[in-house]
N, C-alpha and C positions, 0 to 999 in steps of 0.2 A: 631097649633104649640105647643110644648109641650118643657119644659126648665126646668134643672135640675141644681142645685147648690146648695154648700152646703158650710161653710164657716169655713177658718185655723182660729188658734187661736190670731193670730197677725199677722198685713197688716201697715206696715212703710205711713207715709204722702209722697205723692206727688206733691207736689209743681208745679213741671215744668210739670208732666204729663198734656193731653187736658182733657175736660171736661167729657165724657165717664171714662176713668180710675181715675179720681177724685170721680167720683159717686161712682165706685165701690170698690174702699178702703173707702170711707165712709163707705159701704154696710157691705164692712168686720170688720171694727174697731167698729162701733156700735153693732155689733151682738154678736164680741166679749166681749164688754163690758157687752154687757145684760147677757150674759153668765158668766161672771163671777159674778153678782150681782146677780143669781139666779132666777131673774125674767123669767115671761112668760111676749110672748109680748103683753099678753091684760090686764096684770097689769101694766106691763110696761109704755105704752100707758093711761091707767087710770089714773096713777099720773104722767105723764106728761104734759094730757090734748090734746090726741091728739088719733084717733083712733088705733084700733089693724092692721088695714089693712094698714094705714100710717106708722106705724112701720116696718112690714113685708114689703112694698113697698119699703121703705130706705134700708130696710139688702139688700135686693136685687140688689139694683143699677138700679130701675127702674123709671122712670121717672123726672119732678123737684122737687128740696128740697127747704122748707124752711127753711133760718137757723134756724129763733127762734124757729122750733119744734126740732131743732138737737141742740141745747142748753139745752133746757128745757131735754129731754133725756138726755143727757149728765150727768146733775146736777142729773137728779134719779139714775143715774147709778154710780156716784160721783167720775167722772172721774176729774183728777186734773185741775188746772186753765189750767197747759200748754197746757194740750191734748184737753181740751173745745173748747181752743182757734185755735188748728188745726184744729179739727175737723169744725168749724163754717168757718173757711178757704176754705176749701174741700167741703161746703155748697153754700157756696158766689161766686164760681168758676166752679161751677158744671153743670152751662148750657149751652146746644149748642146754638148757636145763628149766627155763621160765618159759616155753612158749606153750602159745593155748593149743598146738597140735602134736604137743609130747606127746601126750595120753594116749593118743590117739594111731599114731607112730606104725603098730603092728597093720593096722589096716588100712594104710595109704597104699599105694602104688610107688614104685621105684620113684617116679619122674616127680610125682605131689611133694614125697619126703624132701626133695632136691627142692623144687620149687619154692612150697611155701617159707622156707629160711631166708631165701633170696626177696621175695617178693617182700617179706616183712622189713627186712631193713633195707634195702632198697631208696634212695634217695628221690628218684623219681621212673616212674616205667611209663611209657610209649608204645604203644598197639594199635596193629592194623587187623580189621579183620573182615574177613568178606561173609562168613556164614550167619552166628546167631550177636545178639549183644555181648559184652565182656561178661565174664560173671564177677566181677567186682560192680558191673550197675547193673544187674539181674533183677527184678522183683523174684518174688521166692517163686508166683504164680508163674511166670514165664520160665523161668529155673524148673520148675516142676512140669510145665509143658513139652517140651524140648525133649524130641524123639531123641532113645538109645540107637545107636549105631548094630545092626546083627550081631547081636553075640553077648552085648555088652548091657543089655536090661538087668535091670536090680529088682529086689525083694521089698516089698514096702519097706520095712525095717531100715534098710540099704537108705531105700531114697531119702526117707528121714532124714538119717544121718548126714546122707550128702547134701541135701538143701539146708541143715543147722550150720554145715562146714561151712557153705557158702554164702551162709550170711555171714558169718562169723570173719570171713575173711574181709569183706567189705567195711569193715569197723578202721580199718588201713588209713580210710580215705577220710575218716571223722575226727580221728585221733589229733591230740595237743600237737601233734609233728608232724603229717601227712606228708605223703612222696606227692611230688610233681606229677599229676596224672593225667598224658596227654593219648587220644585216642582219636583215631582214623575210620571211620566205620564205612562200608562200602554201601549205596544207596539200596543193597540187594537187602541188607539186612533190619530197612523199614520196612520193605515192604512186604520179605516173608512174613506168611500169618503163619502165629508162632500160640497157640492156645483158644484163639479166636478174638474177634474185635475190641470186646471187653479187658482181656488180659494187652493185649496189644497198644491197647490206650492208656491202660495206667503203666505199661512199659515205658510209653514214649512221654508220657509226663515225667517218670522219674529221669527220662535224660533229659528234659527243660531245665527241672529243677536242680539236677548234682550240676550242668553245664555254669549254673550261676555261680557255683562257688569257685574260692578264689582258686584252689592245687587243681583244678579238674578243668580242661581242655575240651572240646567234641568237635570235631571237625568231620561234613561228609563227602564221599567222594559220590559225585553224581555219574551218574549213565556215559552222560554225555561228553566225557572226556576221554570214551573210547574207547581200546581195547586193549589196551598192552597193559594196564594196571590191574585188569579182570583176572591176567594171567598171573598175577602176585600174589603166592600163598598170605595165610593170618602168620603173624607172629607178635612176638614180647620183646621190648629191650628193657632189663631191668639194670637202670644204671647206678655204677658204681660209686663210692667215692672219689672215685679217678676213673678215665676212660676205661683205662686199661683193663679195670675191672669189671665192665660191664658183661652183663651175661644174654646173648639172643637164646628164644625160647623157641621151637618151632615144636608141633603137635602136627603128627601124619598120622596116617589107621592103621601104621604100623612098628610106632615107637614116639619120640620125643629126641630132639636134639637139645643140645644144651650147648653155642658154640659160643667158644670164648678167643679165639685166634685171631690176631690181630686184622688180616686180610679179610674176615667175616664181617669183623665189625666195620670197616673203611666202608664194604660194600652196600651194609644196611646202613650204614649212614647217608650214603647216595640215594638210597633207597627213600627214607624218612625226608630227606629235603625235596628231592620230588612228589612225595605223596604229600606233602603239605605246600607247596605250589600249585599243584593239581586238584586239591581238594578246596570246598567252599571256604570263606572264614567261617570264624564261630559264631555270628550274627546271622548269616545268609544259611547256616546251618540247621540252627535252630527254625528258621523260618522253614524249610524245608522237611523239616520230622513234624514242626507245629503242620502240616498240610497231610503228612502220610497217615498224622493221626486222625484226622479228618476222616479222610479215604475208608482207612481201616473203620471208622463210626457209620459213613455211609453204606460201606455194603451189610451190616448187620442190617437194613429195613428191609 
């Protein structure tokens, strides 16, 4: 996996954000700080009393904090009493400990562990994708259909697991607070047959049916708009309480990116306002899956 970020000059306290985006305006507001105080992080870290690796772990928003090392930086970096004291806030709040994929924890994947924290609190997320449906609008059957990639097949056991996961992650989109969930589907992705006709129809109903609700988006991008979009990988923008925050998600067959640098995000934002000029609205949208599901019904005779 390979994760790239790079960090604005000031990131506001959040208070009401969950644990993940608490980490990661710490990640921002320390780094800033150090930045301004001119330090490198292995003097930083020297007179704090605390390694250079544990400093660069904190800018990052990776893993648990301790407050008193986020104090004692503070104080080298001689940040005022107020800000100490958010910041040791932002420290003391900053662990997961309630999510329904703790338990679970040991057998994710590097990239899953990262992801689902983000995805959960998450305000709203934005995807494009040219191959299968989202798995947040999966049926379990199309979820269970859905060729492993060489290498990568599971154990019944396995897939269990992985299609409880996946439903479970979908509960996101139900919940009293759902994120904004806005998706780009590429027209390739109605009309791979993905389980066969049957699965494929109650696929394409359950995007009728989530497209009605109020947090949930679907827009398709048809054929016929060419070739230069064909050439746009899938990805995620799970966005932040502030731009700044926002995290793109990319998924290759040979790692996950996770880019958080300002200039990535300008560029997929270029990206998103063209693919949503490009692509149908969400009434011409649905007209267009209500017909693939057709298609997919007529070649079952």
């Amino acid at each position: 996996m390979t994760n790239q970020s790079a960090v604005s000059d000031e990131a506001p306290g959040q208070s009401g954000a969950g644990p993940t985006q608490r980490r990661r305006t710490l990640g921002f507001r320390l780094l800033a700080l150090r930045r301004a105080s001119g330090l490198s992080a292995e003097v930083a870290g020297e007179q704090a009393g605390v390694s250079k690796a544990t400093v660069s772990r904190y800018e990052q928003g990776k893993g648990n904090v301790r407050w008193n090392q986020v104090k004692a930086l503070a104080e080298v970096y001689r940040a005022s009493e107020e800000e100490t004291l958010e910041l040791i806030d932002l420290a003391k709040n900053s662990k997961i400990t309630d999510g329904w994929w703790v338990p679970l924890a040991g057998k994710l994947s590097d990239p899953m562990r990262i992801l689902l924290p983000i995805e959960n609190e998450a305000p709203s997320i934005w995807q494009f994708t040219t191959g299968v449906v989202p798995g947040l609008l999966q049926t379990k059957q199309y979820a269970e259909a859905i060729k492993a990639t060489p290498g990568n097949s599971l154990e019944p056991e396995a897939i269990t697991e992985f299609l409880d996961m996946r439903m479970q992650r979908q509960k996101i989109l139900t919940r009293d607070s759902p994120p904004a969930y806005h998706v780009v589907l590429d027209e390739s992705v109605l009309c791979r047959k993905v389980g066969g006709p049957d699965v494929m129809a109650d696929q394409l109903d359950l995007l009728l049916d989530r497209r009605q609700e109020r947090n949930v988006t679907i827009q398709v991008l048809p054929f016929d708009q060419g070739a230069y979009s064909a050439a746009l990988t899938s990805f995620i923008v799970y966005g932040g309480a502030e731009p700044s925050l926002d995290v793109i998600f990319v998924e290759t067959a040979v790692g996950s990116l996770f880019l958080e640098e300002g200039g990535a995000r300008q560029q997929y934002d270029n990206v998103r306002t063209f693919l949503r000029q490009e692509a149908l609205d969400p009434d011409s949208s649905a007209e267009l899956i209500a017909e693939a599901r057709k298609k997919h019904l007529r070649n079952q005779k």
